[in-house]
Backbone bond lengths (Angstrom), bond angles and torsions (degrees), N, CA, C in turn:
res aa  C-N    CA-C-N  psi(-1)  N-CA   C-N-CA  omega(-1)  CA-C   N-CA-C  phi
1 X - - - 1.462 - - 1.533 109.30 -
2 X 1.354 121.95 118.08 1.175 126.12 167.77 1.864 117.01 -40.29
3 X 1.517 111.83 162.56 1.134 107.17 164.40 1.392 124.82 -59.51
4 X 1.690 111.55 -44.58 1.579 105.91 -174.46 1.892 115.87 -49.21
5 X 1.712 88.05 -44.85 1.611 108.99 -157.35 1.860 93.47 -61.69
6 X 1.181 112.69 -28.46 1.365 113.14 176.32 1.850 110.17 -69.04
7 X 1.362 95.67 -44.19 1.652 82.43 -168.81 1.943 97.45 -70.34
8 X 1.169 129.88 -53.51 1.520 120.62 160.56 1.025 120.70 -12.35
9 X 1.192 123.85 -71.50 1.860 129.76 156.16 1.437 129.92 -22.00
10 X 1.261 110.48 -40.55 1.095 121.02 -172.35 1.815 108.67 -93.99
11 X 1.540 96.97 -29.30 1.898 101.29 -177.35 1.962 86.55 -93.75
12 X 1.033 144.78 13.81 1.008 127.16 168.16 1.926 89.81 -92.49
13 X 1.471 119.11 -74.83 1.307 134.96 175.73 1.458 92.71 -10.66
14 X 1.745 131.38 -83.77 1.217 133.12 -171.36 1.015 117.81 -33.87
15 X 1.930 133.67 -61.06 1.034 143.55 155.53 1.519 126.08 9.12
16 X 1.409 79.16 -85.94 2.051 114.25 -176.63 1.275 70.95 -38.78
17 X 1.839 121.95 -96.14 1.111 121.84 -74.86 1.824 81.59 -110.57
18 X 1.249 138.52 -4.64 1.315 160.50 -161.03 1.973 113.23 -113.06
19 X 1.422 98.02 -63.53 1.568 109.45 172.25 1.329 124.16 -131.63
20 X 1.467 100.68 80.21 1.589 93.22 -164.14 1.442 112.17 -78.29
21 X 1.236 119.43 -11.20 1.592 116.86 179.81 1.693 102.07 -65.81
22 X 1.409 131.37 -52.44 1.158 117.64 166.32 1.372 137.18 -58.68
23 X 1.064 112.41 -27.15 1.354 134.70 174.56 1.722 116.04 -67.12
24 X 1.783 103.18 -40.60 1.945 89.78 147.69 1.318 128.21 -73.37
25 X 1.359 113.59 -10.91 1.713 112.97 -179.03 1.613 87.36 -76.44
26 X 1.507 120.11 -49.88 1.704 88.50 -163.34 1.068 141.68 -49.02
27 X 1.826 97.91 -22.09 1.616 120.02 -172.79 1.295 93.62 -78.18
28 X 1.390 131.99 -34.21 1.549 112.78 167.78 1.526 144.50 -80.43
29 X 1.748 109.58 13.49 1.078 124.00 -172.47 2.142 86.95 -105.84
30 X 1.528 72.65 166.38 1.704 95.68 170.84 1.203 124.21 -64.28
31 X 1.777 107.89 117.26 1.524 108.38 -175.26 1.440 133.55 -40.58
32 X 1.219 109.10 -10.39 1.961 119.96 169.02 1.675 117.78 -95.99
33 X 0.983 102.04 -4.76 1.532 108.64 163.62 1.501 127.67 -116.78
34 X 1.634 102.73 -1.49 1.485 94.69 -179.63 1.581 108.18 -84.78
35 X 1.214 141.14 -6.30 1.614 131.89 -176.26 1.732 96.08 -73.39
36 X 0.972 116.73 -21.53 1.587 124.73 -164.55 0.877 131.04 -92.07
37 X 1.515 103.51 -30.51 1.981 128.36 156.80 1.255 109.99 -72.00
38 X 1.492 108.43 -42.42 1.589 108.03 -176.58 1.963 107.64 -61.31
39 X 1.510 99.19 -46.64 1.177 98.72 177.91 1.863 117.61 -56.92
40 X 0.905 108.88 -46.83 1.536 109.62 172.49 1.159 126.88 -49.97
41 X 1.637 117.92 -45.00 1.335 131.53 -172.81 1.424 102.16 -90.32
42 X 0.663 133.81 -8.41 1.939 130.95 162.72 1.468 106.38 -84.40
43 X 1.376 109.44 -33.89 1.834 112.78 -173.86 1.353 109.71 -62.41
44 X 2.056 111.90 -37.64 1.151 121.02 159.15 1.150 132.03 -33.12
45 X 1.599 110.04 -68.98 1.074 112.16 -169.99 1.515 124.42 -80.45
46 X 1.667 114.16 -0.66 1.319 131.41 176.31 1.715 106.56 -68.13
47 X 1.146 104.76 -25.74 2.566 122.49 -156.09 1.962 63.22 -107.73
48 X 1.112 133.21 -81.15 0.913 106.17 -139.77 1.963 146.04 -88.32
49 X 1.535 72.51 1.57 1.459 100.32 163.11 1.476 130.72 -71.62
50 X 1.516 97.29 -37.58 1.604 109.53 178.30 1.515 121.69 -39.20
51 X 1.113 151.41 -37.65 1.742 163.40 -158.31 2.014 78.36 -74.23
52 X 1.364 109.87 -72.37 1.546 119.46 179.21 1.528 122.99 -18.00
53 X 1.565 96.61 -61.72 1.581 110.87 167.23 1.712 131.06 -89.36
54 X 1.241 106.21 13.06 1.892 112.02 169.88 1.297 106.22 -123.00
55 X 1.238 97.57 138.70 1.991 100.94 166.48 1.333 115.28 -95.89
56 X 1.543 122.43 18.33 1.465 123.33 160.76 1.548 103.73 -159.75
57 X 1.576 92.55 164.16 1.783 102.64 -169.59 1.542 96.62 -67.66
58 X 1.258 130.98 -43.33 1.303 126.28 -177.99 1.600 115.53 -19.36
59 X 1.692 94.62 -60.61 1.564 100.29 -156.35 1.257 101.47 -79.95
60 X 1.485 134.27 -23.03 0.886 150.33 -169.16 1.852 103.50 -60.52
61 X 1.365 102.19 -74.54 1.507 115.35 166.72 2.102 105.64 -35.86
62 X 1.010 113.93 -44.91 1.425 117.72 -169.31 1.795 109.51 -63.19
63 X 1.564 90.85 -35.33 1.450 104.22 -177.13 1.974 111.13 -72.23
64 X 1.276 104.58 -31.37 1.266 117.12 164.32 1.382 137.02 -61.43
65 X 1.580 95.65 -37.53 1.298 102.87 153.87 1.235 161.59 -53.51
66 X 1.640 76.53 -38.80 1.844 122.54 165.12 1.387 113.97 -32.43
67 X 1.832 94.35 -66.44 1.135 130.23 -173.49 1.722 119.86 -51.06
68 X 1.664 94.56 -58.15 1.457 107.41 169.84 1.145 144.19 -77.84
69 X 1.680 110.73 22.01 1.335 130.33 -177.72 1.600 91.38 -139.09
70 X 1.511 113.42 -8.05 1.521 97.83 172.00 1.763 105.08 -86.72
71 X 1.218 125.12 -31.75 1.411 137.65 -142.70 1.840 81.12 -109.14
72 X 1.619 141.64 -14.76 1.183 108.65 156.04 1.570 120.68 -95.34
73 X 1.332 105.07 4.47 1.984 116.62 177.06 1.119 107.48 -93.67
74 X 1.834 131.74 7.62 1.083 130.12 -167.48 1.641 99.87 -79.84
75 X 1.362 134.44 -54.24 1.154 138.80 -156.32 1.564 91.65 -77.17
76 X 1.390 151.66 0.00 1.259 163.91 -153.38 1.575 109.15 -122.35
77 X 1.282 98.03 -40.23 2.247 106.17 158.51 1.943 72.18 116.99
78 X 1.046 129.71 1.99 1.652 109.40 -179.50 1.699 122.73 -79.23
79 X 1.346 89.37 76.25 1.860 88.55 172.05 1.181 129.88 -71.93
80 X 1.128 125.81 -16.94 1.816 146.22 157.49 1.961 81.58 94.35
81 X 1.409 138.66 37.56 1.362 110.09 -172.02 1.273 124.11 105.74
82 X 1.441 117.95 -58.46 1.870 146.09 -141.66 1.622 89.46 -87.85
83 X 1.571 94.14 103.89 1.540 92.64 150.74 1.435 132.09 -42.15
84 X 0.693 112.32 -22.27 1.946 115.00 173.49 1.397 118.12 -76.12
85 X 1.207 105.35 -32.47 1.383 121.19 -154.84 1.539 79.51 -94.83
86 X 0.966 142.10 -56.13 1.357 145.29 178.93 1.570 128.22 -54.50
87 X 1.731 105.56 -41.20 1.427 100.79 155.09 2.033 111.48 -77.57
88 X 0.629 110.99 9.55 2.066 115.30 -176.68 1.368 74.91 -77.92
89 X 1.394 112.07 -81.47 1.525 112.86 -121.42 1.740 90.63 -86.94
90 X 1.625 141.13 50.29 1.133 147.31 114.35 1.173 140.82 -84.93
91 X 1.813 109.45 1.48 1.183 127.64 -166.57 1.785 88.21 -107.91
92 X 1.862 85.28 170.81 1.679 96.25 164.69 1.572 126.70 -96.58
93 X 1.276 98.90 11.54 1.461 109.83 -142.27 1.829 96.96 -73.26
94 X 1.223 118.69 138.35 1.727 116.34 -166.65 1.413 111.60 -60.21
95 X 1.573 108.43 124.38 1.543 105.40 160.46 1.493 126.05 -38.45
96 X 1.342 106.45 -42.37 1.790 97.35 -164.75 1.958 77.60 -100.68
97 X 0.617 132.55 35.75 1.714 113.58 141.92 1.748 96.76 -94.15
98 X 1.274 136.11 -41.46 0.976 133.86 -148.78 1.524 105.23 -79.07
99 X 1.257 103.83 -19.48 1.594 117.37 -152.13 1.250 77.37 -98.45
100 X 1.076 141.79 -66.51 2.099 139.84 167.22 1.387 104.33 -8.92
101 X 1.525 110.97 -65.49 1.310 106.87 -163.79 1.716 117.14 -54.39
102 X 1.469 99.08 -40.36 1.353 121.48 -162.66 2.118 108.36 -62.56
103 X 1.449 93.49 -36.22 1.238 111.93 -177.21 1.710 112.92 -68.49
104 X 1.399 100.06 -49.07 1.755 122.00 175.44 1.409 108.41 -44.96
105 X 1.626 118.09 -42.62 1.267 120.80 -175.08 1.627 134.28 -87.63
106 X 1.596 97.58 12.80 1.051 113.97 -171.91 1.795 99.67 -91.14
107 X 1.579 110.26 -0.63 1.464 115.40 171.36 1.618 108.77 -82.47
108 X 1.426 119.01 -13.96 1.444 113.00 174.34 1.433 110.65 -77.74
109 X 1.093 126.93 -7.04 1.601 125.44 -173.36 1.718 103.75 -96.47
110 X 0.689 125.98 -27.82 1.872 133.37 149.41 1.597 100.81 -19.10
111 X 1.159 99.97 133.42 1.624 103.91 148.19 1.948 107.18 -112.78
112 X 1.246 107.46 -10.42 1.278 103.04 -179.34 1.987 117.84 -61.94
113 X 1.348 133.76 111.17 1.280 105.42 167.16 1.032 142.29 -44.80
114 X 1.343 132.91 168.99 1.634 135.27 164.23 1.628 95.60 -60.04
115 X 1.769 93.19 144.00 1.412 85.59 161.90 1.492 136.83 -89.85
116 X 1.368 93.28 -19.68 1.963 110.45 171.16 1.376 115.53 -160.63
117 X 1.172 121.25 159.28 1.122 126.02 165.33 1.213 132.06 2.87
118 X 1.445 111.06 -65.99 1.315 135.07 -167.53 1.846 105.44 -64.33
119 X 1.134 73.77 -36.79 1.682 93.45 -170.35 1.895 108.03 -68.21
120 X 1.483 105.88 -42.77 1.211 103.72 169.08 1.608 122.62 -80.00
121 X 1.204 93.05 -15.66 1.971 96.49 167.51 1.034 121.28 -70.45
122 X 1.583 108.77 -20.06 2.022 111.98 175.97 1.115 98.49 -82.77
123 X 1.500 136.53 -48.95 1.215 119.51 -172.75 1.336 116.09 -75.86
124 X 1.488 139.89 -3.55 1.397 131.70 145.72 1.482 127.54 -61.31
125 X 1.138 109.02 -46.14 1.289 120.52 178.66 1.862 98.36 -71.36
126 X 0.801 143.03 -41.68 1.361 131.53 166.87 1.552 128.25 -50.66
127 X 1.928 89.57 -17.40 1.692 89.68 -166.16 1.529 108.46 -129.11
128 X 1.254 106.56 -37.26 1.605 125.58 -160.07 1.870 93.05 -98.28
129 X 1.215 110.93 -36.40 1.792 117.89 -178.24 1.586 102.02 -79.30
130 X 1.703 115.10 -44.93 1.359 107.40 -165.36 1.740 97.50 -65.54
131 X 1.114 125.76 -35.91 1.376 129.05 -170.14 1.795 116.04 -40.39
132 X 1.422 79.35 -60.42 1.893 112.71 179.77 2.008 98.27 -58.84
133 X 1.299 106.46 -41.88 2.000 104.59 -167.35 1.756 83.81 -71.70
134 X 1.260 119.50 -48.35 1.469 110.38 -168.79 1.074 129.14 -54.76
135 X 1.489 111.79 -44.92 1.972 136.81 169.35 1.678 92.76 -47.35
136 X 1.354 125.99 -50.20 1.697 116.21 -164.24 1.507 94.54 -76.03
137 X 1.420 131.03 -29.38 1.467 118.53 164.55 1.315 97.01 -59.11
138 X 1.198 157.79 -86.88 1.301 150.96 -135.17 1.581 90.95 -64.64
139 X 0.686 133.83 -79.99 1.679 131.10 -152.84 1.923 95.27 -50.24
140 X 1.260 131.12 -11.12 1.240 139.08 -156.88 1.445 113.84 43.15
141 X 1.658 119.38 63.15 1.081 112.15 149.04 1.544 107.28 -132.75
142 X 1.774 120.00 -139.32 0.806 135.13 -175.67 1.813 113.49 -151.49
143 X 1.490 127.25 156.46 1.248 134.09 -162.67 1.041 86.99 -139.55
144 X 1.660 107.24 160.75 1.853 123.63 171.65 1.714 92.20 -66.56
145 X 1.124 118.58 154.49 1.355 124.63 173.78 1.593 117.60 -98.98
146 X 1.265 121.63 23.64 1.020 136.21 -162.18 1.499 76.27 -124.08
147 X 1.577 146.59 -77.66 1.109 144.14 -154.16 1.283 127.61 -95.14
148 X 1.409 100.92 2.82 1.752 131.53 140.77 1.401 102.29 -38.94
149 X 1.925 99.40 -86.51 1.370 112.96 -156.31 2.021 118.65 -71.22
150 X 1.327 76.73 -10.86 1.881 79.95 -176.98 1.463 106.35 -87.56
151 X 1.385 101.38 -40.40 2.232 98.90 -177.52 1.991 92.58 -80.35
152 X 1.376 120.53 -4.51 1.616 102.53 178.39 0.869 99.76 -90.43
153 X 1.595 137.46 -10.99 1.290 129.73 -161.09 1.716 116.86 -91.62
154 X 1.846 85.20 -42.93 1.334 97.58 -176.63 1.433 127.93 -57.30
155 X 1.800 93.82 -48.14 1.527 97.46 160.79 1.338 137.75 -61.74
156 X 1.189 79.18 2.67 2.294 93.92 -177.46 1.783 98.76 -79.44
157 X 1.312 100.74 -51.52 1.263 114.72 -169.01 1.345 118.95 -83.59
158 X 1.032 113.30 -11.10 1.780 115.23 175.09 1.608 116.38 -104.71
159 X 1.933 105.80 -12.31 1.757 121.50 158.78 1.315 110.81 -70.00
160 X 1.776 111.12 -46.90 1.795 109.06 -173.16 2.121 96.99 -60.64
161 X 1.115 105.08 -47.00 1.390 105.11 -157.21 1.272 101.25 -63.80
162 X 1.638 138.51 -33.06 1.850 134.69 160.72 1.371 112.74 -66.53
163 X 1.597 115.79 -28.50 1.150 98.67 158.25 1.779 152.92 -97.65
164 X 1.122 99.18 -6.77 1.887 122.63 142.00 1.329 75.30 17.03
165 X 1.807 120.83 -124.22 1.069 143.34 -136.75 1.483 107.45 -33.04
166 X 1.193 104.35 -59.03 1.773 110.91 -168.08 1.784 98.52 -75.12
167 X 1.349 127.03 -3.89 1.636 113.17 176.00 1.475 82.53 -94.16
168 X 1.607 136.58 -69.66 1.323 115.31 174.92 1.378 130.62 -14.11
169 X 1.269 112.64 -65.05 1.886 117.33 175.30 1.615 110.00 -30.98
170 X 1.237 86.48 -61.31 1.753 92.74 -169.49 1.669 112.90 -92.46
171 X 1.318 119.26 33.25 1.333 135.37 166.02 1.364 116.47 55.21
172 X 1.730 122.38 39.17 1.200 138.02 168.47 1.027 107.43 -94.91
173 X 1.487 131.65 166.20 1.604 131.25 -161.00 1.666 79.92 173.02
174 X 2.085 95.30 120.19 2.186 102.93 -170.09 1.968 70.48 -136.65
175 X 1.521 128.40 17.34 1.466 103.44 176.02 1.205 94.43 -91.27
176 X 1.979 137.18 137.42 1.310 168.20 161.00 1.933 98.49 -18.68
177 X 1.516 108.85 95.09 1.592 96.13 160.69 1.516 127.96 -16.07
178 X 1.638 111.48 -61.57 1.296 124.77 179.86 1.637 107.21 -56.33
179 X 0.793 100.46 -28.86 2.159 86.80 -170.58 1.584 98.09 -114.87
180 X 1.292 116.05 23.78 2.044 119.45 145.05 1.416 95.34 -97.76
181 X 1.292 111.97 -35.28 1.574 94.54 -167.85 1.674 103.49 -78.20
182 X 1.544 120.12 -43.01 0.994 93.41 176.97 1.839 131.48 -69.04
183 X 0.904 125.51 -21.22 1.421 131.94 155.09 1.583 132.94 -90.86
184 X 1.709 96.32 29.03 1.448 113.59 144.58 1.522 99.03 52.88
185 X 1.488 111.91 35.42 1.633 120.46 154.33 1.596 124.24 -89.80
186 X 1.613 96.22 121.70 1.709 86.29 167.32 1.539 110.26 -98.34
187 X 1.271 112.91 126.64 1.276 130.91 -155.06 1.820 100.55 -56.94
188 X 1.434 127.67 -32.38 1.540 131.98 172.61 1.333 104.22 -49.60
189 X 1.473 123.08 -28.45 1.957 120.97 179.40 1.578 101.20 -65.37
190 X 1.309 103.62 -43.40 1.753 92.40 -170.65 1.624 119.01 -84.24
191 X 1.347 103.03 -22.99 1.882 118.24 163.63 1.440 104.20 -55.74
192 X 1.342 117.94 -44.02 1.294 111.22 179.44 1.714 126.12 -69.48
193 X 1.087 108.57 -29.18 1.926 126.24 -178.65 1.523 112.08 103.90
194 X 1.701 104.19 33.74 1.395 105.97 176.56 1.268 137.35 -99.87
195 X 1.313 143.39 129.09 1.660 122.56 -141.58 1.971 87.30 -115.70
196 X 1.198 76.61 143.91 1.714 95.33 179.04 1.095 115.28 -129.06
197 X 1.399 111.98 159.17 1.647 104.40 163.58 1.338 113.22 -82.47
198 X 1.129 130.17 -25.94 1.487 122.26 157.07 1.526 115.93 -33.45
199 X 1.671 120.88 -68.47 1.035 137.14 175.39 1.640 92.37 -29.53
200 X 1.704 114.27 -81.01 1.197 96.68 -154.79 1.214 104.91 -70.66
201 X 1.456 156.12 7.65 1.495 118.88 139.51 1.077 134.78 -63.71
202 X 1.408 116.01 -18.73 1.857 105.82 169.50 1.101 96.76 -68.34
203 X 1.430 137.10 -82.51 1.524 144.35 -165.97 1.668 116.18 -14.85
204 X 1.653 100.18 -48.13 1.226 99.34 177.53 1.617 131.34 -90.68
205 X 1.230 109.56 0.38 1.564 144.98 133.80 1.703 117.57 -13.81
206 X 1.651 86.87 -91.49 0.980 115.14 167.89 1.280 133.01 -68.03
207 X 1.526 122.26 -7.39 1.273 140.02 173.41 1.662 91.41 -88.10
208 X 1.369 114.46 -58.90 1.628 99.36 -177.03 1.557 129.99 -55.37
209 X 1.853 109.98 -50.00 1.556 93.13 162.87 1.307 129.99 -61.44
210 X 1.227 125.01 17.45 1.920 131.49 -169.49 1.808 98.90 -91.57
211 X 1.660 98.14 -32.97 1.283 116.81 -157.19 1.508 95.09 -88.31
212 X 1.542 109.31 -33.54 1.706 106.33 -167.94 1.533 93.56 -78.74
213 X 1.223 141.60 -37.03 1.444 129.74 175.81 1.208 120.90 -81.42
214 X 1.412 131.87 -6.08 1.222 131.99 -177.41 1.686 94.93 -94.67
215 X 1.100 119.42 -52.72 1.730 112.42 159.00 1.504 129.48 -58.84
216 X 1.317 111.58 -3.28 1.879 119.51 163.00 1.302 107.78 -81.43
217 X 1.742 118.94 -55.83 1.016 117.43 143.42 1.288 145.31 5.93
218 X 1.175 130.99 -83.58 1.270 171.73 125.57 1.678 103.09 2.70
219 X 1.243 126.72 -49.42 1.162 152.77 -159.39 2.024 111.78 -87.92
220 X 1.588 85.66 -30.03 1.797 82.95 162.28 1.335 119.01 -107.81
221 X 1.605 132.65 149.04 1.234 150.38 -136.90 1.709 85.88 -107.34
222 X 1.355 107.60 111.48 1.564 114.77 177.79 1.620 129.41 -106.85
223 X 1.437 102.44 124.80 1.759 82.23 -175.52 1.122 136.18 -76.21
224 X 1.186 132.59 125.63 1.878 147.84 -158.78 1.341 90.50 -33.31
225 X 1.629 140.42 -33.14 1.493 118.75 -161.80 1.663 106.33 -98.58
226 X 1.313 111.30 15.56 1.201 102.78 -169.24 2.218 100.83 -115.00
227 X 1.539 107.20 -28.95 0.887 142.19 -149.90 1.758 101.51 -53.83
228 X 1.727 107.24 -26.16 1.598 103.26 -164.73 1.926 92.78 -87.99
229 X 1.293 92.37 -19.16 1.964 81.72 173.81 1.836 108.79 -80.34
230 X 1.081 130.78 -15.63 1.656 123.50 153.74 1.079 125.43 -82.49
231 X 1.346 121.90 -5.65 1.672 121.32 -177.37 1.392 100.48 -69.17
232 X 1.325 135.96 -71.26 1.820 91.63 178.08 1.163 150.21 17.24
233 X 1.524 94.50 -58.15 1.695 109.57 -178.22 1.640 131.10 -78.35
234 X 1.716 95.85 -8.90 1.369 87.25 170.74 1.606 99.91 -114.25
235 X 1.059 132.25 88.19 1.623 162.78 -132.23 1.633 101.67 175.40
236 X 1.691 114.81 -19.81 1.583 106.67 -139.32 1.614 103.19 -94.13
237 X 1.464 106.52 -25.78 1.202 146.70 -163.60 1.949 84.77 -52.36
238 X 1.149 95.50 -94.29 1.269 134.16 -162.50 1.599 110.38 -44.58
239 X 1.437 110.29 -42.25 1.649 129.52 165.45 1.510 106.68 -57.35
240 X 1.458 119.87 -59.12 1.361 125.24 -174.12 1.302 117.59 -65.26
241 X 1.321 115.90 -15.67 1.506 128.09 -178.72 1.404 104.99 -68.97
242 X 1.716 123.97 -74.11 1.226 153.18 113.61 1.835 96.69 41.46
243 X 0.990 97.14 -96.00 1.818 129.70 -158.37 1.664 91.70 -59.61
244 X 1.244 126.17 -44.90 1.831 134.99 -158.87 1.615 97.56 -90.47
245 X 1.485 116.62 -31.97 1.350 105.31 -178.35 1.296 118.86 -52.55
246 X 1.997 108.56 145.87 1.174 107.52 172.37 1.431 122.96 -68.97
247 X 1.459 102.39 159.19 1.550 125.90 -160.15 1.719 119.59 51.53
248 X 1.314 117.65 20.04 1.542 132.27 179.61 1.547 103.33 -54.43
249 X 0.862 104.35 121.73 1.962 96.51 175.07 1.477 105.45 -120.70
250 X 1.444 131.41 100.91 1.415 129.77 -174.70 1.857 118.19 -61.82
251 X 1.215 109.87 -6.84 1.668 119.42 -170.36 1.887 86.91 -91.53
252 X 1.350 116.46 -41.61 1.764 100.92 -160.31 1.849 97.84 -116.51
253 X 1.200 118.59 5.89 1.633 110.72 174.65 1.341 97.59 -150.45
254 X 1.730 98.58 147.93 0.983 145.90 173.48 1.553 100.59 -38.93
255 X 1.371 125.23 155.08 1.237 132.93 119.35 1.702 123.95 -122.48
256 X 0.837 115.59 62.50 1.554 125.62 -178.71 1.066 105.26 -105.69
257 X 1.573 123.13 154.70 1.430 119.66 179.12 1.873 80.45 -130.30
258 X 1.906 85.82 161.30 1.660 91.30 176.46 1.386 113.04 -73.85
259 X 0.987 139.44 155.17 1.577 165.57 -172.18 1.830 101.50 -60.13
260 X 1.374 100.40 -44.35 1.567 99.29 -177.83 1.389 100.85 -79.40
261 X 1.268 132.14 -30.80 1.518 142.81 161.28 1.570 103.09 -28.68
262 X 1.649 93.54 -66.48 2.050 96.37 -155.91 1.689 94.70 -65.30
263 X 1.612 123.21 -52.15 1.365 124.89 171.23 1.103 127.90 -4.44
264 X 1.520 108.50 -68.88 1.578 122.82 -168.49 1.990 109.01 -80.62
265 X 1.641 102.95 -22.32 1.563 101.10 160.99 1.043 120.16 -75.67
266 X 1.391 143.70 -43.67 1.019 141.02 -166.10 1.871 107.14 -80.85
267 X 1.338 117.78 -43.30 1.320 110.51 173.19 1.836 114.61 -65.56
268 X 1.372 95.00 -41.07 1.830 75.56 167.41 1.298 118.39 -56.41
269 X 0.913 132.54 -26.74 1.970 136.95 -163.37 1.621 79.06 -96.58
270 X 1.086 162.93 -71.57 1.190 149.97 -168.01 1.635 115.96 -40.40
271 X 1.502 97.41 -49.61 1.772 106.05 -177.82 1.523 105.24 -77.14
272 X 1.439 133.64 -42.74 1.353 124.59 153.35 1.161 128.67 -49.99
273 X 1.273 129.70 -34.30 1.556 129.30 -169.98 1.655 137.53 95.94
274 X 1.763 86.24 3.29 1.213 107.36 -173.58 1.150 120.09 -147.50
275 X 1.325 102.52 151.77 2.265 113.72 -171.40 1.108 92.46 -83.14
């Protein structure tokens, strides 16, 4: 096995075993664009894992750095080693998109919350949207940018909300200052793994605008070659259902759906043409 075919191997491995909801879209994109998605979506999860593996923003930032002096030596043959870095720099995919992402994630090293909504919609759309604009570079097309940023968003916001529990553990908190205060949450209940009814009114908050952009979404006419970089988003449906149900407690149940579950959604929206 060649070196490249090895680092592929390894951003497929990450994929699976890290983001598997994207990781069935790749299998549904075109066999000449999937080494390139794979490469992207591992690069993801490389920026965005980091907060996970440091016990301070310091190192965290250092690790970013890493990153952002690896991803401008890419066009130079400098992979530092890093399979990732090694499947990147065979792709076309834009340096300064990459360098966006890298920058966006320097909001996970914060302990400060968002202050509202709005506030957490920029940082989706910086991270969860740039992902989705990049995938339509890989497939070599293009999407309305309106239904880019609304299905990147949604899925931004319907991932933070399954992942609650595990940002709790590690003393992260991405629910909107403004909507604890308005449902009279002190944010130490949810650090702790405690479910409230407060809680579930933000959640379901935030579960509803997921729904109002994933139906804006929805609303622009997308072309079939662009379509496997928005599939994500119709994943969102089914999660938000999940998470909003009554008596749902995100600290002691699941929201996962089975794999043959997401399969058969995402290939219908493939054979229709639509998220």
């Amino acid at each position: 096995m060649t070196q490249t075919a090895t680092a592929f191997a390894a951003c497929f491995k990450e994929v699976r075993r890290h983001d598997h909801d994207r990781f069935l879209t790749v299998l549904l994109a075109p066999e000449p664009a999937r080494d390139a998605l794979l490469a992207l979506y591992a690069f993801n999860i490389e920026i965005a894992r980091i907060p996970e593996a440091v016990s301070e923003p310091m190192m965290g930032q250092i690790r970013l750095q890493w990153w952002r002096e690896t991803v401008e030596g890419l066009d130079r043959g400098e992979t530092r080693g890093h399979a990732v870095a090694e499947a990147l720099a065979t792709t076309d995919l834009p340096r300064e998109g990459l360098l966006a992402l890298i920058d966006a994630r320097e909001r996970d090293l914060s302990e400060e919350p968002f202050a509202d909504l709005v506030a957490l919609e920029t940082y989706a759309a910086a991270t969860s949207a740039e992902v989705v604009r990049l995938a339509c570079v890989a497939l070599g097309t293009a999407a309305p940018e309106s239904a880019v940023c609304n299905a990147g968003i949604a899925y931004a916001l319907t991932g933070l909300l399954r992942a609650l529990p595990l940002h709790a553990s590690q003393g992260r908190l991405y629910m909107p200052a403004d909507l604890l205060r308005l449902h009279d949450i002190d944010p130490h209940t949810i650090l702790t793994g405690r479910m409230t009814e407060g809680l579930r009114g933000v959640m379901c908050d935030v579960a509803d605008r997921a729904r109002t952009l994933l139906s804006e979404a929805r609303r622009e006419p997308l072309p079939r070659a662009a379509l496997p970089a928005l599939l994500p988003a119709v994943l969102c449906e089914r999660y938000l259902e999940l998470v909003t149900a009554p008596g749902f407690d995100p600290f002691h149940r699941s929201s996962d759906v089975p794999a043959f579950r997401r399969q058969l959604r995402l290939l219908r929206a493939k054979i229709i043409g639509r998220i």
